[in-house]
C-alpha positions, 0 to 999 in steps of 0.5 A: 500500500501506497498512501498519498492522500485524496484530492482534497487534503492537504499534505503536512509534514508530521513535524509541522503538525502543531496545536491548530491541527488538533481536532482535525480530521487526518489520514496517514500510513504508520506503517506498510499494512496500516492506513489510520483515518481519524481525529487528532486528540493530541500531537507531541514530539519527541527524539524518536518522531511525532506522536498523533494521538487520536480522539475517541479511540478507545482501543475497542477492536483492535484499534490504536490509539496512538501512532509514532511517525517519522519527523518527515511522514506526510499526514493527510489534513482535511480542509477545515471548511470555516477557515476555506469559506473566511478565505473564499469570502474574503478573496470574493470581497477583494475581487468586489471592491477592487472592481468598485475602485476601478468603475467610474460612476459617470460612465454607467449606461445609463448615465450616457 
């Protein structure tokens, strides 16, 4: 197995995880048969790589709670859907009043 994410996650190097990311939702490959979708409850490092602990893991089925990763393992983050909407609005807002400072009330069609 070969893991690289889907189209819409984001790639992050398991080092630049920090406490933003926590609660989001990730998917990663700890290992060769292991593919771990879940939440970060928490993230610490350590000389030995970075610890993702996941939230509502209880160890039930088999499960783990907890995956040591290389500094330089990829995660896989899911968009944060507020932060993209404030980005979208933004940059629509941008694009509106830069387009009100290059109209000139004079030269509506009606006007003329």
């Amino acid at each position: 197995m070969n893991y690289a994410g889907t189209g819409n996650e984001k790639a992050v190097a398991a080092t630049d995880l920090n406490r933003t990311h926590v609660g989001l939702t990730v998917s990663f490959q700890p290992d060769e048969a292991t593919l771990v979708f879940g939440r970060i409850g928490a993230i610490a490092r350590k000389d030995s790589g970075v610890t993702i602990a996941l939230e509502g893991v209880d160890s039930s089925g088999g499960l783990q709670t907890t995956y040591t990763v290389s500094p330089t393992h990829n995660i896989y983050v899911q968009p944060d859907m507020l932060t993209n909407t404030e980005s979208t609005i933004k940059d629509l807002f941008g694009k509106v009043q830069e387009n009100l400072r290059g109209h000139k009330g004079d030269q509506h069609p009606a006007a003329m």
